[in-house]
mmCIF file as gemmi writes it, N, C-alpha and C atoms, coordinates in Angstrom:
data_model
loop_
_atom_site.group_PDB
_atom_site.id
_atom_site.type_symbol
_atom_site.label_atom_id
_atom_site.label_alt_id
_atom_site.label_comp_id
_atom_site.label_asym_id
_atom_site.label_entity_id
_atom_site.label_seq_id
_atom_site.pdbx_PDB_ins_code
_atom_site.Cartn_x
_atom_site.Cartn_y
_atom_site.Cartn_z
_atom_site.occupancy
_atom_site.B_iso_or_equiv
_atom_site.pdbx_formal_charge
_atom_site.auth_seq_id
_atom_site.auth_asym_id
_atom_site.pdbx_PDB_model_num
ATOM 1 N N . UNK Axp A 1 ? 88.496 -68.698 -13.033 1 0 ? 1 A 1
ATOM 2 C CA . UNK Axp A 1 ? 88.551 -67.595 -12.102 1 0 ? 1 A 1
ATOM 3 C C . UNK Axp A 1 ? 88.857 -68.124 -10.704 1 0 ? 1 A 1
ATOM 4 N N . UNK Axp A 2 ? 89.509 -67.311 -10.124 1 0 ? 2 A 1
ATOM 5 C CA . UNK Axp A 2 ? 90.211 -67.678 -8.583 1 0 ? 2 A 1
ATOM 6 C C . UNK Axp A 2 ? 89.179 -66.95 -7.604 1 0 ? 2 A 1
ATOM 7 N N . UNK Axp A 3 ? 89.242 -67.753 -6.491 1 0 ? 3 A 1
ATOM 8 C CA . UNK Axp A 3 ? 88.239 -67.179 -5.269 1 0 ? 3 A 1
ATOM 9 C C . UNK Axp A 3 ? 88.82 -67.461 -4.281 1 0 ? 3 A 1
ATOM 10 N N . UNK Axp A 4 ? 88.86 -66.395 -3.378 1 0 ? 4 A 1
ATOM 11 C CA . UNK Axp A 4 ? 88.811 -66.852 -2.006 1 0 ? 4 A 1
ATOM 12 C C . UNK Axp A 4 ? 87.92 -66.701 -0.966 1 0 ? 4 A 1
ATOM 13 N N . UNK Axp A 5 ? 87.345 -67.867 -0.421 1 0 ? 5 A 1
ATOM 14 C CA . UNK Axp A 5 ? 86.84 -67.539 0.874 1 0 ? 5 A 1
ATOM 15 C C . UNK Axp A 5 ? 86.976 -67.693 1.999 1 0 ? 5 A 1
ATOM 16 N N . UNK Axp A 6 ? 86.543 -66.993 3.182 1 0 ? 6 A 1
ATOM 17 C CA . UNK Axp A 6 ? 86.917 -67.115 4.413 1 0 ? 6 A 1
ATOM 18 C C . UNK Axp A 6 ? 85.432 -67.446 5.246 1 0 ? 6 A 1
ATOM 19 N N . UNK Axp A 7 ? 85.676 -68.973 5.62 1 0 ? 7 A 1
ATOM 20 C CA . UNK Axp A 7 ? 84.821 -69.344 6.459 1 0 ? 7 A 1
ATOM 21 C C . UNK Axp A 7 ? 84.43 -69.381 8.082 1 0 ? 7 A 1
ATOM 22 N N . UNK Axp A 8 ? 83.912 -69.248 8.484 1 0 ? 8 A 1
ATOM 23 C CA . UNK Axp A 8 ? 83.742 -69.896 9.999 1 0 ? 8 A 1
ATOM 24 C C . UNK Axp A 8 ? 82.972 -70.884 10.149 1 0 ? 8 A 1
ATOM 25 N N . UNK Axp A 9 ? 83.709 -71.875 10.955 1 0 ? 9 A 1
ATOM 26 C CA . UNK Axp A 9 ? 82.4 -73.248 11.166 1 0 ? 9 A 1
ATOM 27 C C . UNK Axp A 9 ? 82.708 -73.744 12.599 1 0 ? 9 A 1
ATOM 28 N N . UNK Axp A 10 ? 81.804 -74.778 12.476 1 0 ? 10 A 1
ATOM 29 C CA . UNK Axp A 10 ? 82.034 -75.36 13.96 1 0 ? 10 A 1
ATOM 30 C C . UNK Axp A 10 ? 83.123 -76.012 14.167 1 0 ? 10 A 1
ATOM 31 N N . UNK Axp A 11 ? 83.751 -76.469 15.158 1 0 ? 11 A 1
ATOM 32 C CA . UNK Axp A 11 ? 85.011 -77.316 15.093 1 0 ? 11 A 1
ATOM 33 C C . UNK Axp A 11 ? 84.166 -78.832 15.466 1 0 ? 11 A 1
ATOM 34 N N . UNK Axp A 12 ? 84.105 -79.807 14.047 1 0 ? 12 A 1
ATOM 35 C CA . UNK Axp A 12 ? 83.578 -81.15 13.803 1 0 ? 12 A 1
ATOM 36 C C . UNK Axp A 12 ? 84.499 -81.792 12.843 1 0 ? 12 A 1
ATOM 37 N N . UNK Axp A 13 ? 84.737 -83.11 13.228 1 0 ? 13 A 1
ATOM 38 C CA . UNK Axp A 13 ? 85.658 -83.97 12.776 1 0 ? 13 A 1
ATOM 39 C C . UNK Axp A 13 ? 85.523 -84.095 11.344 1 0 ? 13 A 1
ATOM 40 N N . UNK Axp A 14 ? 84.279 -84.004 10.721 1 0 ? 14 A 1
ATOM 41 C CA . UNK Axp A 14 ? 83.847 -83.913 9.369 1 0 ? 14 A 1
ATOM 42 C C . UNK Axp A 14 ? 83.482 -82.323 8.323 1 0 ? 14 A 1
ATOM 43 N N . UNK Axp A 15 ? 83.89 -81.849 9.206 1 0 ? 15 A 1
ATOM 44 C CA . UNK Axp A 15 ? 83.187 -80.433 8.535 1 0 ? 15 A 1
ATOM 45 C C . UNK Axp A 15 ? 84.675 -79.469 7.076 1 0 ? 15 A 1
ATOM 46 N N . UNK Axp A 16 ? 85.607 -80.36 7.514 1 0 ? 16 A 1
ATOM 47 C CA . UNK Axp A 16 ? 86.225 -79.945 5.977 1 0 ? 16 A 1
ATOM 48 C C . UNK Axp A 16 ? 85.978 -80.964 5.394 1 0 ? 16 A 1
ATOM 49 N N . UNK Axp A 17 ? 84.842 -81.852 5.174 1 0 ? 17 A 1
ATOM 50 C CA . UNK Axp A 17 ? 85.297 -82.991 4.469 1 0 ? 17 A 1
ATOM 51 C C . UNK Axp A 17 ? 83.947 -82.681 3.357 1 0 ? 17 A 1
ATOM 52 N N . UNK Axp A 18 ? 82.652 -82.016 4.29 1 0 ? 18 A 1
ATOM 53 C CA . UNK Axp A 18 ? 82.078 -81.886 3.749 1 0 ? 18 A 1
ATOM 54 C C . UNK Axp A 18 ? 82.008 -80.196 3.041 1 0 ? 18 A 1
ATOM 55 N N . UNK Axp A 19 ? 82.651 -79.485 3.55 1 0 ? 19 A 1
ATOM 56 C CA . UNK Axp A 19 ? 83.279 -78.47 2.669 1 0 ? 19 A 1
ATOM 57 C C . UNK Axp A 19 ? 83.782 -78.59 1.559 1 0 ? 19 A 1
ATOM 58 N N . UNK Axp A 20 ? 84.512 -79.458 1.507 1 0 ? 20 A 1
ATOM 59 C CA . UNK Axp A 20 ? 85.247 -80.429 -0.064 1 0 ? 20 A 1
ATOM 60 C C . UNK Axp A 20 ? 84.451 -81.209 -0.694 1 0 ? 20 A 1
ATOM 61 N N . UNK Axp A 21 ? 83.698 -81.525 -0.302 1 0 ? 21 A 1
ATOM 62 C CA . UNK Axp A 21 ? 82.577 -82.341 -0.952 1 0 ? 21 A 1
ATOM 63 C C . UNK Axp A 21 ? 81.137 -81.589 -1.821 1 0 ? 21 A 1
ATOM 64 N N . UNK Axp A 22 ? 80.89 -80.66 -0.935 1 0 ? 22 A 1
ATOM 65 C CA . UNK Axp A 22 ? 80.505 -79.258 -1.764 1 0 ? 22 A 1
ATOM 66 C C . UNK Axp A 22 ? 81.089 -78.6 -3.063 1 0 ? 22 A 1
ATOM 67 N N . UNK Axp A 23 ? 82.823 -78.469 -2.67 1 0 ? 23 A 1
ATOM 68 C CA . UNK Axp A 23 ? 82.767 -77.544 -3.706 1 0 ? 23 A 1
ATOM 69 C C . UNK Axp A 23 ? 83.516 -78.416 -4.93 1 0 ? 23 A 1
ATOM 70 N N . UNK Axp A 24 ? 83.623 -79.715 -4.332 1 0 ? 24 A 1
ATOM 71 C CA . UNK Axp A 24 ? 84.13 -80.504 -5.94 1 0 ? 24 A 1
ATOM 72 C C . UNK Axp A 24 ? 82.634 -81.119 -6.02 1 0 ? 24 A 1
ATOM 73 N N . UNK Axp A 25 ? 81.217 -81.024 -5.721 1 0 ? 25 A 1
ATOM 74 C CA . UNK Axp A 25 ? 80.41 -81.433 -6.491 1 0 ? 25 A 1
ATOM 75 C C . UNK Axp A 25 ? 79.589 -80.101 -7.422 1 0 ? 25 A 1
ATOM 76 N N . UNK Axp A 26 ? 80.371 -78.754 -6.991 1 0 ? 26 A 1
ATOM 77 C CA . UNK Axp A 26 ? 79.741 -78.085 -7.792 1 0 ? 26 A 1
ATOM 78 C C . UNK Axp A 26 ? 80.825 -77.415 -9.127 1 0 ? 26 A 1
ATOM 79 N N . UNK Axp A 27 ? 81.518 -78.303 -8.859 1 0 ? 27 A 1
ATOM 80 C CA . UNK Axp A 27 ? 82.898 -78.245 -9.771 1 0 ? 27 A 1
ATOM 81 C C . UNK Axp A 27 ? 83.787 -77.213 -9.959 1 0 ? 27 A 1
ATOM 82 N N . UNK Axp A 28 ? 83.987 -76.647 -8.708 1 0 ? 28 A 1
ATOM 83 C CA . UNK Axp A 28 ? 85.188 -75.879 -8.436 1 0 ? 28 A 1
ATOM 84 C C . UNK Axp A 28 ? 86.699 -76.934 -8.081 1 0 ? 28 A 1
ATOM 85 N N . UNK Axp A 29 ? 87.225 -76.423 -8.377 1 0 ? 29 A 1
ATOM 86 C CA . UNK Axp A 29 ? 88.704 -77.211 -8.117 1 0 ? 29 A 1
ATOM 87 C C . UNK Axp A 29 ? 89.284 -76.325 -6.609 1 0 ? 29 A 1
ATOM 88 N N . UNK Axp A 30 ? 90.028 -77.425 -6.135 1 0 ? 30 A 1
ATOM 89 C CA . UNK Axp A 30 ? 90.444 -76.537 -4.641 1 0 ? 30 A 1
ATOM 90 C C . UNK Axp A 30 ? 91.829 -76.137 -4.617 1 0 ? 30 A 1
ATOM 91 N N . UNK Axp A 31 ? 92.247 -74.701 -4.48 1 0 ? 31 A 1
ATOM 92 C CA . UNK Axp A 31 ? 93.762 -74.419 -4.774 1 0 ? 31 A 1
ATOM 93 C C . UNK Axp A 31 ? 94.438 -73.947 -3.63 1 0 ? 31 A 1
ATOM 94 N N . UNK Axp A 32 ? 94.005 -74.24 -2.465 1 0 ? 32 A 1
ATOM 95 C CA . UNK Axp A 32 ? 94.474 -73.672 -1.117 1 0 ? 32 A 1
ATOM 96 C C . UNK Axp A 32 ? 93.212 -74.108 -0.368 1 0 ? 32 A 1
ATOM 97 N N . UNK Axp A 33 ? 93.759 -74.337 0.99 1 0 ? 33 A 1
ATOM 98 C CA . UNK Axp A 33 ? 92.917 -74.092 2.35 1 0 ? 33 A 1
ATOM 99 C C . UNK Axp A 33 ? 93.919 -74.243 3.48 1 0 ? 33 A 1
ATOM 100 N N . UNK Axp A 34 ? 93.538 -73.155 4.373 1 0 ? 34 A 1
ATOM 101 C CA . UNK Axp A 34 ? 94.636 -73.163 5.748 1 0 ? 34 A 1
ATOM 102 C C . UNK Axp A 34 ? 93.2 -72.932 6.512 1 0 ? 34 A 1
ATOM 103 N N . UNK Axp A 35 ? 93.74 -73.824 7.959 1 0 ? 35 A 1
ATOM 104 C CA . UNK Axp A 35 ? 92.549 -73.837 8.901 1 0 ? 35 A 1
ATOM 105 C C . UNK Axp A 35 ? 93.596 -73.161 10.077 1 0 ? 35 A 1
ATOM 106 N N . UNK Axp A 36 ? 92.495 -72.4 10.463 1 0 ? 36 A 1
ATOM 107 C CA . UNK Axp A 36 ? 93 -71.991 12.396 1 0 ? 36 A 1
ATOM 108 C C . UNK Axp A 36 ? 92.336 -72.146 12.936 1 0 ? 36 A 1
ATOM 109 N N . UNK Axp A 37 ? 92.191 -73.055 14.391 1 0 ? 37 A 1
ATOM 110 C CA . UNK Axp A 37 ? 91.4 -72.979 15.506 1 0 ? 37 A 1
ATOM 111 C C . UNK Axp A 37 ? 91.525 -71.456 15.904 1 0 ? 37 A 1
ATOM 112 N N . UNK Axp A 38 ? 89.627 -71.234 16.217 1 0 ? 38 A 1
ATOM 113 C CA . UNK Axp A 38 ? 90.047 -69.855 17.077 1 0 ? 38 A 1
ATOM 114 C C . UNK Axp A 38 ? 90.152 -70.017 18.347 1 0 ? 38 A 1
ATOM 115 N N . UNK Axp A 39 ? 89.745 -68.867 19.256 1 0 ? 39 A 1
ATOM 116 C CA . UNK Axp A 39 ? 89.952 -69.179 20.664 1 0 ? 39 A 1
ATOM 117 C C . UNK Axp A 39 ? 89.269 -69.858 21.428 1 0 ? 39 A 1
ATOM 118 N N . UNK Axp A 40 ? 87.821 -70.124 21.218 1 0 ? 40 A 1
ATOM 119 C CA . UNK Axp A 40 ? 86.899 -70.935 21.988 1 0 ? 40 A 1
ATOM 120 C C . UNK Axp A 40 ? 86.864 -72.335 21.829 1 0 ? 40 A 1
ATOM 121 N N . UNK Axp A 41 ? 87.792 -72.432 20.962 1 0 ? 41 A 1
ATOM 122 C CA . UNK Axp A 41 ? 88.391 -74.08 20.731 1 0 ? 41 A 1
ATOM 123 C C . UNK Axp A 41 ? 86.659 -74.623 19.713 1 0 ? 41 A 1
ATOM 124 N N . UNK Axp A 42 ? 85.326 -74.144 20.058 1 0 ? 42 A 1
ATOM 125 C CA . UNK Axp A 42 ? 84.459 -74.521 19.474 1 0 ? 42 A 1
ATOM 126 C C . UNK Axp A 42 ? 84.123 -74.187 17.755 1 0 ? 42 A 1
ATOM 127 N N . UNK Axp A 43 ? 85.128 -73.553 17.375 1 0 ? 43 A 1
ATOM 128 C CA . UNK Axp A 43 ? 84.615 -73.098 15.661 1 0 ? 43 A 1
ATOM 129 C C . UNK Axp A 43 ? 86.104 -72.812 15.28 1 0 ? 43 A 1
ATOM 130 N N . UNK Axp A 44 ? 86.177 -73.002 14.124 1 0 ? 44 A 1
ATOM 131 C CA . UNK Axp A 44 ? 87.556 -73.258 13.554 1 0 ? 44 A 1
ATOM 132 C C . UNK Axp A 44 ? 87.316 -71.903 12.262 1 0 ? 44 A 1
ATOM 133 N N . UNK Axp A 45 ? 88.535 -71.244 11.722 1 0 ? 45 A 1
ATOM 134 C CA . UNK Axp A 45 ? 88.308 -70.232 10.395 1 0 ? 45 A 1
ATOM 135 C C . UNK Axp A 45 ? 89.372 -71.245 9.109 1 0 ? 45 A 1
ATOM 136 N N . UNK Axp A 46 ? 88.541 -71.403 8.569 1 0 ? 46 A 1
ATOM 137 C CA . UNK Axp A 46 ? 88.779 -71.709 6.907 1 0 ? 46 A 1
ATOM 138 C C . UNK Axp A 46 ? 89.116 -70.759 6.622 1 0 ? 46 A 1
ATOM 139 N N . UNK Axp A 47 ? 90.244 -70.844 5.465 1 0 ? 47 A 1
ATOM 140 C CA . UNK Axp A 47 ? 90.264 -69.944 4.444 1 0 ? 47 A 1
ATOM 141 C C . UNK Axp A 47 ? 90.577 -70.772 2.949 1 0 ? 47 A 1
ATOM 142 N N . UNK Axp A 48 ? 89.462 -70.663 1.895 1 0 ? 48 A 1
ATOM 143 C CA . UNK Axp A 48 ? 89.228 -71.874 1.4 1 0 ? 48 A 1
ATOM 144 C C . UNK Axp A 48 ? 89.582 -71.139 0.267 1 0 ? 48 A 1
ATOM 145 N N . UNK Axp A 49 ? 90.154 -71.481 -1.37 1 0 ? 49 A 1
ATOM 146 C CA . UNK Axp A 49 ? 90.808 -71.082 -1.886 1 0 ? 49 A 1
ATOM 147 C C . UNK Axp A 49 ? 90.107 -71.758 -3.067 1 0 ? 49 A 1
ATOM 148 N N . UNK Axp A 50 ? 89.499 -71.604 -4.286 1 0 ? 50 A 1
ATOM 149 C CA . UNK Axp A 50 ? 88.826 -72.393 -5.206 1 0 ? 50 A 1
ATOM 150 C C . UNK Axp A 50 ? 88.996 -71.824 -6.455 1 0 ? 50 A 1
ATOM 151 N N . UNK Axp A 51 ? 89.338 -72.908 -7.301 1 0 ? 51 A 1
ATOM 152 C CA . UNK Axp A 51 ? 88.956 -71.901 -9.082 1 0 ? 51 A 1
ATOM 153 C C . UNK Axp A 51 ? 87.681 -72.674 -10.033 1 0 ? 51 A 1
ATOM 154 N N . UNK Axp A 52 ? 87.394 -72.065 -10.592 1 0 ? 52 A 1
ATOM 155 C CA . UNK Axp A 52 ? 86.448 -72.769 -11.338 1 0 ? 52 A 1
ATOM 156 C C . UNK Axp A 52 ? 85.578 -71.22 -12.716 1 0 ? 52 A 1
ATOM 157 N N . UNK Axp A 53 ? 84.806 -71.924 -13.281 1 0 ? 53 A 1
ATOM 158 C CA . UNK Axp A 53 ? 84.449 -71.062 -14.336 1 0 ? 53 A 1
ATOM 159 C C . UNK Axp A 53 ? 83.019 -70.997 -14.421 1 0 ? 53 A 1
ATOM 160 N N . UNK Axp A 54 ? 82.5 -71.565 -13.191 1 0 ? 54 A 1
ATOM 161 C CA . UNK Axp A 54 ? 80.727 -70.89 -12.951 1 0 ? 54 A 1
ATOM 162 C C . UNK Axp A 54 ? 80.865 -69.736 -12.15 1 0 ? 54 A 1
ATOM 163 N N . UNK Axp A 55 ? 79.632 -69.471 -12.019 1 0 ? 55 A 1
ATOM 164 C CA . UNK Axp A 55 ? 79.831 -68.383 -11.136 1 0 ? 55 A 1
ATOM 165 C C . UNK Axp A 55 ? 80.114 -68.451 -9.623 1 0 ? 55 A 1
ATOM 166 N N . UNK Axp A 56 ? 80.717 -67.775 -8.956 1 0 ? 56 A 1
ATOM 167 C CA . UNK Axp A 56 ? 80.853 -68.436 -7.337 1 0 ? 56 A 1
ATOM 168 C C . UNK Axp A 56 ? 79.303 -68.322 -6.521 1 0 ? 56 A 1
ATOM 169 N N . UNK Axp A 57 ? 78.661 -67.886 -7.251 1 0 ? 57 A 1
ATOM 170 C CA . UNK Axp A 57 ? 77.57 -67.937 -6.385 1 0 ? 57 A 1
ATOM 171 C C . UNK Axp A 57 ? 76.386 -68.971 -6.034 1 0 ? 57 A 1
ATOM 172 N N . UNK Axp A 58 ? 77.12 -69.783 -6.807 1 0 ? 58 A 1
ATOM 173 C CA . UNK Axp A 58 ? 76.513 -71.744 -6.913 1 0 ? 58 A 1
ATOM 174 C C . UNK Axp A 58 ? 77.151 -72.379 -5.811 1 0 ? 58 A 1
ATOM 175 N N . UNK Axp A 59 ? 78.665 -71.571 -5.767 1 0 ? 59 A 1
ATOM 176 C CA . UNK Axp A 59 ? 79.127 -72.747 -4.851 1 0 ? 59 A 1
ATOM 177 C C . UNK Axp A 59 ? 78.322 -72.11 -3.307 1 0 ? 59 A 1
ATOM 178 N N . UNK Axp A 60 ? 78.975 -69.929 -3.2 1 0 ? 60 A 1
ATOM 179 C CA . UNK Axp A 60 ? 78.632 -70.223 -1.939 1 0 ? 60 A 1
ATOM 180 C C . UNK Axp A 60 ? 77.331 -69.922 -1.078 1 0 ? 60 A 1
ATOM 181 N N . UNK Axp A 61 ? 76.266 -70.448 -1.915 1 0 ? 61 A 1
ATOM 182 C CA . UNK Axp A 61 ? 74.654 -70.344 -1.646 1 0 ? 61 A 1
ATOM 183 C C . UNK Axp A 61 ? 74.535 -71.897 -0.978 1 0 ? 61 A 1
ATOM 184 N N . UNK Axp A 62 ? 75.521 -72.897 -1.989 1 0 ? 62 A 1
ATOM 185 C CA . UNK Axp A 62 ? 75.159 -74.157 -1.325 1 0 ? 62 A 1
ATOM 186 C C . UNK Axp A 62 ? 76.14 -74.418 0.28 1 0 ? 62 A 1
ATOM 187 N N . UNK Axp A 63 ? 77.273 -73.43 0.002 1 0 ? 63 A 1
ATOM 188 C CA . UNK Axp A 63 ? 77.835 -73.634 1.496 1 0 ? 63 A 1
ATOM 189 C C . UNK Axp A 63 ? 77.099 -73.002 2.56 1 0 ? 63 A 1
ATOM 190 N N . UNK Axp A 64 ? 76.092 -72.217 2.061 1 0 ? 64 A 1
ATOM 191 C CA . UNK Axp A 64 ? 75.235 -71.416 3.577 1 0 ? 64 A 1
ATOM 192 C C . UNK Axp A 64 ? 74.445 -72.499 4.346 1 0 ? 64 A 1
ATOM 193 N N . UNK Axp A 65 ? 74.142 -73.212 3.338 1 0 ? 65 A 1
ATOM 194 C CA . UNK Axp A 65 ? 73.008 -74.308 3.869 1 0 ? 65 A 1
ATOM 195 C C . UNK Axp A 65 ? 73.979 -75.448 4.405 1 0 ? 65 A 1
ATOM 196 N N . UNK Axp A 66 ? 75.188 -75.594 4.779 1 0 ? 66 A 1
ATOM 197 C CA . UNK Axp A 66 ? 75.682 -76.161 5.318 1 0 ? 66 A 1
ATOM 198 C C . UNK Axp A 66 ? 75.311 -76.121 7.085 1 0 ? 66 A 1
ATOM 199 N N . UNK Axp A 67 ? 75.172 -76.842 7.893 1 0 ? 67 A 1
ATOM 200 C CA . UNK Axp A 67 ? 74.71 -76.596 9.248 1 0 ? 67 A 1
ATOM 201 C C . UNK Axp A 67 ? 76.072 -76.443 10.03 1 0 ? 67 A 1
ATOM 202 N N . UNK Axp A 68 ? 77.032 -76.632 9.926 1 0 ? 68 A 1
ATOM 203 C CA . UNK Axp A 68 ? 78.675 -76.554 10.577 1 0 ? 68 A 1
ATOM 204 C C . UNK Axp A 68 ? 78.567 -75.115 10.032 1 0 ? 68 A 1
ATOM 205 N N . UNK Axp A 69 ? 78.359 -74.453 8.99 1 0 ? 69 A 1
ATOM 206 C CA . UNK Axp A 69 ? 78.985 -73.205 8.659 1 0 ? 69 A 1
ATOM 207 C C . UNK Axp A 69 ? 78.151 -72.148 9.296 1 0 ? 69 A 1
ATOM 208 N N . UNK Axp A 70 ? 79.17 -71.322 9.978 1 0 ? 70 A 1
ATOM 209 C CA . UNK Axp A 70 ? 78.288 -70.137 10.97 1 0 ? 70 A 1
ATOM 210 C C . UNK Axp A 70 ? 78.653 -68.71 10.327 1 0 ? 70 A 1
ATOM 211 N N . UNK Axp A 71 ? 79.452 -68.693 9.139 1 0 ? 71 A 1
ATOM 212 C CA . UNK Axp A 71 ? 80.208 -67.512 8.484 1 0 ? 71 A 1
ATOM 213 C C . UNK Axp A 71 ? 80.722 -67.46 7.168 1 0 ? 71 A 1
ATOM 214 N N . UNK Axp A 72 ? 80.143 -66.863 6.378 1 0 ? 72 A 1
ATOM 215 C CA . UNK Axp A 72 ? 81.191 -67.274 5.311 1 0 ? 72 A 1
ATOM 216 C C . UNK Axp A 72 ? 81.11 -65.604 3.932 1 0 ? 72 A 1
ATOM 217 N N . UNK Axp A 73 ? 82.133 -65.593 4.005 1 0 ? 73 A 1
ATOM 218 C CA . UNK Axp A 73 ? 82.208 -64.44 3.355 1 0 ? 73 A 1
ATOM 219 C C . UNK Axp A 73 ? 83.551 -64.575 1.7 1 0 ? 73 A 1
ATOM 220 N N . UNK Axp A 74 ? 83.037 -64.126 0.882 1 0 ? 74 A 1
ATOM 221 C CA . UNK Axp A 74 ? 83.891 -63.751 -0.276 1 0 ? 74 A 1
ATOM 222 C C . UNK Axp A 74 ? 85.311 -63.163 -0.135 1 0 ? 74 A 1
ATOM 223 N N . UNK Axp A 75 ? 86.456 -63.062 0.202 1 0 ? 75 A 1
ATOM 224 C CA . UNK Axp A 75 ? 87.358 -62.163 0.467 1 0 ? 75 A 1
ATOM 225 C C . UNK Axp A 75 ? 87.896 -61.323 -0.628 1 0 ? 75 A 1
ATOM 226 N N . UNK Axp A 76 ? 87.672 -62.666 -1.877 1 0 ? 76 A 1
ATOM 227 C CA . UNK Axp A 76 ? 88.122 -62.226 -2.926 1 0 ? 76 A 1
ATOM 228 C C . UNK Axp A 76 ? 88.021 -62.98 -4.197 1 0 ? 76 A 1
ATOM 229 N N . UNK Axp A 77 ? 88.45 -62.313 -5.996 1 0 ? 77 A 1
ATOM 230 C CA . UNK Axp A 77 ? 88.325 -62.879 -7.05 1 0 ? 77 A 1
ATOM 231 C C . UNK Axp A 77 ? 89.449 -62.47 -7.991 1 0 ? 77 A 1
ATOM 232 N N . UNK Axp A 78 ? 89.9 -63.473 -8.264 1 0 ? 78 A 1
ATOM 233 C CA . UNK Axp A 78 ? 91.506 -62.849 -9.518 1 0 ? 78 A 1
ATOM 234 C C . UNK Axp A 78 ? 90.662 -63.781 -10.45 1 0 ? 78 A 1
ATOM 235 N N . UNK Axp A 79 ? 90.842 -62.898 -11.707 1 0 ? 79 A 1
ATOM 236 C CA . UNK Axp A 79 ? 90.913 -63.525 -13.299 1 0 ? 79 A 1
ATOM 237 C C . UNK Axp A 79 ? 92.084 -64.371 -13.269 1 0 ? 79 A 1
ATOM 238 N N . UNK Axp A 80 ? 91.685 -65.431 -13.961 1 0 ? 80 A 1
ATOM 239 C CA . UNK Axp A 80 ? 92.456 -66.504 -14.278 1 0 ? 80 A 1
ATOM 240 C C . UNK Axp A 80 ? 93 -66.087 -15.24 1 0 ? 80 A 1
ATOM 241 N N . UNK Axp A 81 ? 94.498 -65.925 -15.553 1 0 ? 81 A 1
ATOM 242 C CA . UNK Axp A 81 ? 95.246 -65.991 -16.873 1 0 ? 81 A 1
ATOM 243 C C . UNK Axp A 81 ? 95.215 -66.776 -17.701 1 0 ? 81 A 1
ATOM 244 N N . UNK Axp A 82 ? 95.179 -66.725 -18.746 1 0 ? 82 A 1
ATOM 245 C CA . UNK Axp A 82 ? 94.925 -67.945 -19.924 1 0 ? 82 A 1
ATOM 246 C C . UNK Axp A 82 ? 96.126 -67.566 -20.698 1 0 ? 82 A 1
ATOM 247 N N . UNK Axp A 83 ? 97.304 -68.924 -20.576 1 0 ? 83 A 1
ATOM 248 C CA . UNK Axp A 83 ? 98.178 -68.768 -21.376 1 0 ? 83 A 1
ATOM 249 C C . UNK Axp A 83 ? 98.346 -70.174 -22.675 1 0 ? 83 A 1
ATOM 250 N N . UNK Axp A 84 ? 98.696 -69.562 -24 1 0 ? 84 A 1
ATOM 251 C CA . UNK Axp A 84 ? 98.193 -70.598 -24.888 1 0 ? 84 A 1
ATOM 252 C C . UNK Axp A 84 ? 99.658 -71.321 -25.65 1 0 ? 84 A 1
């Protein structure tokens, strides 16, 4: 199943690293991410793009407890096609 989310975090030299480190230890695979600085130059918007076949709510319970993340919301979920 496909997910997207849209984050807000702080703007820190490490904070997509440990975003990625999150969601490949809860074994989502990563299929997109585009970053924009916003305007206060201090917090940056993710939009983080993941598939995997747990539920998303493993991954984004463990991204709340992230201390860089000030936002983070579901945007969205597509069924994965299974072609054989």
């Amino acid at each position: 199943m496909n997910h997207v989310l849209n984050i807000t975090a702080s703007n820190t030299p490490a904070v997509v690293e440990r975003l990625l480190q999150v969601t490949r230890y809860r074994g989502y695979q990563l299929t997109g991410l585009q970053m924009t600085p916003r305007a206060d130059s201090r917090s940056v918007a993710i939009k983080l793009s993941v598939s995997g076949d747990k539920p998303i709510h493993l991954l984004t319970s463990q991204l709340h407890k992230l201390y860089d993340v000030q936002q983070l919301e579901l945007a969205g979920s597509e069924l994965a096609v299974l072609s054989a």
